[in-house]
C-alpha positions in Angstrom: -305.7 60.5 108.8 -306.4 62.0 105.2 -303.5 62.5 103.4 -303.1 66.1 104.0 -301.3 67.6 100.5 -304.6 65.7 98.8 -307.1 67.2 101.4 -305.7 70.7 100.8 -305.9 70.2 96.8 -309.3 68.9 97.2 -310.5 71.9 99.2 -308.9 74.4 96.6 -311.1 72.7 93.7 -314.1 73.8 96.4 -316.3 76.2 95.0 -320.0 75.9 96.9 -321.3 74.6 100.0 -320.7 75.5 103.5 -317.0 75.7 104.2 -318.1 72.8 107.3 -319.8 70.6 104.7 -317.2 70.7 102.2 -314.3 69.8 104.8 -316.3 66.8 105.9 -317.3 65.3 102.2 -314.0 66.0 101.3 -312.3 64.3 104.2 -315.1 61.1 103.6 -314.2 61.1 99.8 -310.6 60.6 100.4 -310.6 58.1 103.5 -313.5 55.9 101.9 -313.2 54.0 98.1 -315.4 55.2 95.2 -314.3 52.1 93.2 -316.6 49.4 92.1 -314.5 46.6 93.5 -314.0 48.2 96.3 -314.3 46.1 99.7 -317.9 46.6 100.8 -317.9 47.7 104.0 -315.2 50.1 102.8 -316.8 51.8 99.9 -318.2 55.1 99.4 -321.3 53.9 99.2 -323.0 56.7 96.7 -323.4 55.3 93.1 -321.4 56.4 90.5 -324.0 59.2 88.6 -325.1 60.4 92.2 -321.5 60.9 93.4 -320.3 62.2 89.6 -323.2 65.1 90.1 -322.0 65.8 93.8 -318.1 66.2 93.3 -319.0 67.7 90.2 -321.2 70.1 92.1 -318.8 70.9 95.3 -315.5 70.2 93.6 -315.9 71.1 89.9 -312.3 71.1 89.1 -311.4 67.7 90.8 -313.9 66.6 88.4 -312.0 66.9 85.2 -310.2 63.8 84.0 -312.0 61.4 87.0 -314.9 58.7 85.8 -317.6 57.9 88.0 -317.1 54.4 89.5 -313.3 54.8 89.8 -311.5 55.8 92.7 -312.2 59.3 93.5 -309.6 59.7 96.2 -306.9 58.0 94.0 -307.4 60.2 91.3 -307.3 63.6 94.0 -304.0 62.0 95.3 -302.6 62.2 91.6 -303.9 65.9 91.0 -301.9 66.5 94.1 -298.7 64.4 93.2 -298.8 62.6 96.5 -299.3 58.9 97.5 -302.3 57.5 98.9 -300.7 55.5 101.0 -302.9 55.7 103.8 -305.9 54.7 101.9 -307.0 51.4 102.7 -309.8 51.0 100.8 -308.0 50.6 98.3 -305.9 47.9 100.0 -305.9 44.1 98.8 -309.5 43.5 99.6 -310.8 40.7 102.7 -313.0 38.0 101.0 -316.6 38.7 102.1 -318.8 36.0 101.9 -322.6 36.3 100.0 -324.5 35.8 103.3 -322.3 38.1 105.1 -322.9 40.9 102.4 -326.3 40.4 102.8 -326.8 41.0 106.2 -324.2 44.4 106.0 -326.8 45.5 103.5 -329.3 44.5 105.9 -327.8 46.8 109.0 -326.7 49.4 106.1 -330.5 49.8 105.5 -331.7 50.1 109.2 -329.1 53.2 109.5 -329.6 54.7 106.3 -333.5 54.9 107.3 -332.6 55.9 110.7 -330.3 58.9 109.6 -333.3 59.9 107.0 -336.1 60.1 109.3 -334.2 62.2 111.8 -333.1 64.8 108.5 -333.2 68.5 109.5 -332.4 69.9 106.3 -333.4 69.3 103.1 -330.2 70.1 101.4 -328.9 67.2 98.9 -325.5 66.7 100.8 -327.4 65.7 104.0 -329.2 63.2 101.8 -325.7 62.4 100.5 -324.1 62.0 104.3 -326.9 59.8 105.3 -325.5 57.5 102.7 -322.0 57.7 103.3 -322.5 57.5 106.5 -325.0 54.1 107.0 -322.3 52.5 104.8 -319.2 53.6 107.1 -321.1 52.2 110.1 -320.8 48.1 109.0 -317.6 49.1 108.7 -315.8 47.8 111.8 -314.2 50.5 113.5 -315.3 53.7 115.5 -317.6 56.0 113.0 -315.6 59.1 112.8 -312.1 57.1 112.0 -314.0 55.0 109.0 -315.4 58.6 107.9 -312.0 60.1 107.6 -313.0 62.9 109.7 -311.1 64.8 112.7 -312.4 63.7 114.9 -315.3 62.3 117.3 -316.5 66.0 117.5 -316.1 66.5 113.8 -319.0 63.5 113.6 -321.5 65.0 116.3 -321.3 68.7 114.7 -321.9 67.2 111.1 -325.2 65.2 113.2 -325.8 68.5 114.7 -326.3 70.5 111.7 -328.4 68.1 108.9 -329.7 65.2 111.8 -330.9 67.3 114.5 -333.4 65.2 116.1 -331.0 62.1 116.4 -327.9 64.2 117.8 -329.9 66.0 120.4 -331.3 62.8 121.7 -328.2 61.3 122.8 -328.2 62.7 126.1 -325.7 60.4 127.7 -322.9 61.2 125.1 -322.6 57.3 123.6 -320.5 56.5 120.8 -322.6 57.3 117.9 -322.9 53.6 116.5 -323.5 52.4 119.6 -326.2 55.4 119.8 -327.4 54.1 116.9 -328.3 50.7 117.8 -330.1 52.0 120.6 -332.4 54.3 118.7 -332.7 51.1 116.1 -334.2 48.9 119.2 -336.5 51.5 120.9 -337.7 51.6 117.2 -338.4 47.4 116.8 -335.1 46.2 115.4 -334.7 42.8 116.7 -332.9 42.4 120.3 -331.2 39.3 119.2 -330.4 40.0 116.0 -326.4 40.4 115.8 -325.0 43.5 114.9 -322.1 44.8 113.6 -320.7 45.8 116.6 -320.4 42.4 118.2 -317.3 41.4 115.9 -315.2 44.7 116.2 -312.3 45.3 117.7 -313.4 48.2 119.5 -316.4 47.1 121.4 -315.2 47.3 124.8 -314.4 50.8 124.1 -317.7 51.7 123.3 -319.8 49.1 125.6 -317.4 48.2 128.2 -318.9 46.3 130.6 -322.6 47.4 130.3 -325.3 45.0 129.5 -327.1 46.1 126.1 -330.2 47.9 127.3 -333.7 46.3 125.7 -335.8 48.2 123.5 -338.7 48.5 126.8 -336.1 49.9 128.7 -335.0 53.0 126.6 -335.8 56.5 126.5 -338.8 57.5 124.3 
């Protein structure tokens, strides 16, 4: 959960946006690692002159004294004198190897065109999301928790308001990476291609016992 003395500091330096919007970036900047050494599934995923222009656009004052490609929610946790202990993207990072990179980069791509071809607005943060977002989803845990956000409803409202199309077509309320996937193979991704899903800890929770259903098989 974000460190809530740095979440409240954050949203004071708010000045634009919808007041939904800026609750969830600000949430996802804290809980997820700006750095450039940061553990690739558990960075930010923006680069550092797109992210500079958005927190200097939506938090202008948290701006002051930060560099772009540094730890954003770090320095937030020192404007608000508190310790980012729970941020664990910043932990001691888990040796990745060069293949395995590769094919998070690979599954990163397949949501991050997924989440842009279902856009509803044109505004930059949805853009922005869509980013932050793909990259939270190699990450292996449910979506909402490696978001930082409240919640699972937190995560379908956000879908609901810039990704229309894709949040009103999961009719049968699935997990959203799980979702995902499924919209992924009714549109050609591979059936046997492994996903990121397969190695976390929380499949069960989102599969349980049901047999993946095969790209002929889904809803058009």
């Amino acid at each position: 959960m974000t460190d809530s003395a740095a979440y409240h500091r954050l949203m004071a330096c708010s000045t634009s946006g919808s007041l939904a919007d800026t609750q969830d970036l600000g949430r996802m900047l804290l809980r997820r690692c700006s750095d450039a050494s940061a553990p690739y599934p558990c960075a930010l995923g923006l680069p550092p002159d797109r992210l500079g222009a958005l927190v200097g656009t939506v938090f202008p004052e948290a701006a002051a004294g930060w560099t772009p490609g540094r730890c954003f929610s770090r320095h937030v946790h020192r404007l608000a004198d508190a310790e980012a202990e729970d941020h664990h993207a910043c932990l001691d990072p888990v040796a990745i190897t060069a293949p395995e990179i590769m094919r998070l980069k690979r599954e990163e791509e397949d949501f991050l065109g997924l989440l842009l071809r279902n856009r509803s607005t044109d505004q930059p943060i949805a853009a922005a999301f869509a980013v932050i977002i793909a990259r939270a989803c190699v990450e292996n845990d449910h979506l909402w928790r490696s978001l930082g956000l409240a919640g699972r409803n937190s995560l379908a409202d956000l879908l609901r308001r810039h990704f229309q199309p894709l949040a009103s077509a999961n009719t049968r309320k699935l997990r959203w990476k799980r979702f995902f996937y499924e919209r992924l193979l009714a549109e050609g991704r591979p059936a046997d291609r492994p996903t990121v899903c397969d190695a976390c800890s929380h499949h069960s929770d989102c599969y349980g016992d049901i047999v993946p259903v095969r790209p002929h098989t889904l809803p058009r």
